[in-house]
N, C-alpha and C positions, 0 to 999 in steps of 0.2 A: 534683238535688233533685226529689221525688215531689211535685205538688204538685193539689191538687184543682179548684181557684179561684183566680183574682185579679181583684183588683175595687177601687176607687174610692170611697170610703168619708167617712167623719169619727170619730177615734179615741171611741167611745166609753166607756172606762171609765181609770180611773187618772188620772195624775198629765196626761197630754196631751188630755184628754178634748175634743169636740170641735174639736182640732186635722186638717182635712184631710190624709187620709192614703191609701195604695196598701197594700192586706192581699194579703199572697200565705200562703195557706194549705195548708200541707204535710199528709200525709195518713202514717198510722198513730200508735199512742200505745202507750206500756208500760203506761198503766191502766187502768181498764175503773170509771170513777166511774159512783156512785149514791146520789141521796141520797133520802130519805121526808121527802114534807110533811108537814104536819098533817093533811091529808085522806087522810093515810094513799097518796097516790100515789108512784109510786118513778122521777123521771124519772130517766134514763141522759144521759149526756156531753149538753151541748147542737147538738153536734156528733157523732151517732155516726156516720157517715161519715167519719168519718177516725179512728176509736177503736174502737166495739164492731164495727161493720163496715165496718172501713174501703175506700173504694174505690182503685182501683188507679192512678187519675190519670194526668199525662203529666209528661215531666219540662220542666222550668222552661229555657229554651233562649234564648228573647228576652225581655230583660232591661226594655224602656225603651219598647217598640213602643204599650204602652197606659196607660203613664202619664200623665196628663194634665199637661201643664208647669207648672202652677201646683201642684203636687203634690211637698214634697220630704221628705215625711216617710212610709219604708215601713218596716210591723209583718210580722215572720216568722213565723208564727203555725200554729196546728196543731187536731188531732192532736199532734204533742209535736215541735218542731222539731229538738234538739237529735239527734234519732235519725237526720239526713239528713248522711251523708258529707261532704258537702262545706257545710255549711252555712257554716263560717271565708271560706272562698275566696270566697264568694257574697257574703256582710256585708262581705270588704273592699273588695269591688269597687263595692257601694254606697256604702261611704265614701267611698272614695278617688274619685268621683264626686260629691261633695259633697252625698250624701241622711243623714241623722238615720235610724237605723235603730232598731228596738225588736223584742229579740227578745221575744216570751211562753212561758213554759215554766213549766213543774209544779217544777222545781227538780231533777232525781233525777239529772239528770247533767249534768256542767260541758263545756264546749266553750270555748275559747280564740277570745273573738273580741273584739279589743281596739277600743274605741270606741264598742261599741254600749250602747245600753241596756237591761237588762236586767229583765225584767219577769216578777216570779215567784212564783206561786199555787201553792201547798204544798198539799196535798189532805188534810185532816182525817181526824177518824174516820167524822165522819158523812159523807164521802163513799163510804165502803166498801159494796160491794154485797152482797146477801146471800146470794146463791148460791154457794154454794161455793168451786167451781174459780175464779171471778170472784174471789170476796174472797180466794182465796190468791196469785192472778194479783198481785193490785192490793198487795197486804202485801207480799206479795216485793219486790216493784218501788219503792214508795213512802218510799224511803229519800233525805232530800234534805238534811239537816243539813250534811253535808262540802261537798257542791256550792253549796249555799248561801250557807256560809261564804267558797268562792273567789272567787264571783258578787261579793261585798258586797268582800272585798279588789282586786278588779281592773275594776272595773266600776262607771256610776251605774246605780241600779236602785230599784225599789220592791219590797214586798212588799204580793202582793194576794192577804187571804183570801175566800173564799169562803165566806159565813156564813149557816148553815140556822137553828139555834137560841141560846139564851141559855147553851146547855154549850158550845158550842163556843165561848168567850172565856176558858174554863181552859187548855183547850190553846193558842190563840191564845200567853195570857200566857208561858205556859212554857216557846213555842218563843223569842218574843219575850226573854224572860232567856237563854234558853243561849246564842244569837246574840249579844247582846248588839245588837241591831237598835235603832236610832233613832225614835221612835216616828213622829215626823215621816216615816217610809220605810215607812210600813207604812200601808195600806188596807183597810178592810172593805166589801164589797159582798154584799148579798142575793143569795143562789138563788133562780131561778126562771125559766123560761120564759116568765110571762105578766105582764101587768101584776097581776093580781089578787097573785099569788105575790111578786112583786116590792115588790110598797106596805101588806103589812100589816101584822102587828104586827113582822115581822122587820123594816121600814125604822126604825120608830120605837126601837126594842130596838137598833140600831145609831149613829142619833143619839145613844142618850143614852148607850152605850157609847164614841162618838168624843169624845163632851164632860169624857168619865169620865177616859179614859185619855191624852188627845190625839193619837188618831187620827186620819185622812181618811177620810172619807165619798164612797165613788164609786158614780154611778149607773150604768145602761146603756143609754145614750141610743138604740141600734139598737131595744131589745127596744120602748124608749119609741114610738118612731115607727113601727118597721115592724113589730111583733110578733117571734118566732123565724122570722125569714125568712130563707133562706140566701143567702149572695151580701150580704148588709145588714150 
C-alpha cells in the first residue's frame, strides 16, 4: 500500500465524527474532482496530492509503530483507497487486531473487505471539471451504482455527499431511489476549503435540506480548527 501520510487525528466528518482516530492516507485516484463556487473559483480535490498530482509516497510497512495506544479507530483513506492491491489483507489484519477500521472511497470500485466500514462519497455532476481530457478522465471512471450496491449488501456504511448547490439534491434524490438507501445512511456536507465556503448559504440550504428529507448533517471539524492543513 502507496501511502502519502499517517497521522493522529479526531474523525472529523460522518457518522464517527470526532471519534479519535489514526488516518493512513494512500496516494493516487481515478478522478480528477472540481467543483465552481459562487465566486466563480474552481477548487480541485482537497487533497491533490494524491489525485491531480499525486505524489509517489512510500509503502505502508509498519503497521502499529505510531499509533498512539489510546487510538483504536483507523480511517484508510485516499486519493481512492480501493486502487491499492492489497488493501483486503491490510483491513484484515487491523481487525483481526481488534481496531474498528473505516475505509473512504468515492464508491466506483468494490473490494472485499469484510468488517470494515465503509464510507462512501459518490461524486456528482457538479464535481466534474471542466477541461476536457479531466472531465472525460473523471466521466469515464465515475461509475459507482453496482459497487455501491455491494458496499450496502456486505458492509455497514454510510453515504456521504458532497454538496456544492441547491441542484445538487435532484441527483442526491435519485441516486437515493435507485439504491434504495436509507435515508438514515445517507449524509450531506458542504464544499469547501475555507470556513467562509464552508458556513454560507450552502450550510443553511443543507439544514433545511436534512430536516426536509431526514438526512444527517456532517460538519468538517479539521477544516474548523486547523483550516485545509495537510497532515490535520
Amino acid at each position: 500500500m502507496r501511502v502519502v501520510e499517517q497521522f493522529a487525528t479526531v474523525q472529523g466528518e460522518g457518522k464517527y465524527v470526532g471519534v479519535p482516530t489514526y488516518f493512513i492516507r494512500t496516494t493516487g485516484c481515478n478522478l480528477r474532482c472540481e467543483w465552481t463556487n459562487s465566486d466563480e473559483t474552481k477548487p480541485k480535490c482537497e487533497t491533490p496530492y494524491t489525485s491531480w498530482t499525486p505524489e509517489k509516497g512510500k509503502e505502508l510497512s509498519v503497521r502499529y509503530a505510531d499509533i498512539p495506544k489510546n487510538i483504536k479507530h483507523i480511517v484508510i483513506t485516499g486519493g481512492e483507497p480501493t486502487l491499492q492491491s492489497d488493501l483486503e489483507s491490510i483491513t484484515k489484519g487491523f481487525i483481526e487486531d481488534s481496531y474498528a477500521v473505516t475505509i473512504e472511497t468515492n464508491g466506483t470500485k468494490y473490494v472485499n473487505v469484510p468488517g470494515a466500514f465503509i464510507s462512501i462519497s459518490p461524486k456528482l455532476k457538479s464535481s466534474y471539471p471542466t477541461e476536457q481530457l479531466f472531465g472525460e478522465i473523471h466521466s469515464r471512471n465515475n461509475k459507482f451504482l453496482k459497487s455501491i450496491k455491494q458496499y450496502m449488501e456486505n458492509n455497514d456504511y454510510q453515504i456521504k455527499f458532497v454538496f456544492n448547490s441547491k441542484e445538487d439534491i435532484t441527483e442526491i434524490l435519485r441516486i437515493k431511489d435507485k439504491l434504495k438507501i436509507p435515508k438514515e445512511k445517507i449524509y450531506l456536507m458542504p464544499h469547501g476549503i475555507t470556513k467562509e465556503q464552508l458556513y454560507g448559504t450552502k450550510a443553511k440550504d443543507i439544514f433545511d435540506l436534512c430536516i426536509k428529507y431526514g438526512f444527517n448533517y456532517t460538519p468538517r471539524l479539521h477544516i474548523d480548527i486547523f483550516g485545509n492543513k495537510r497532515g490535520r
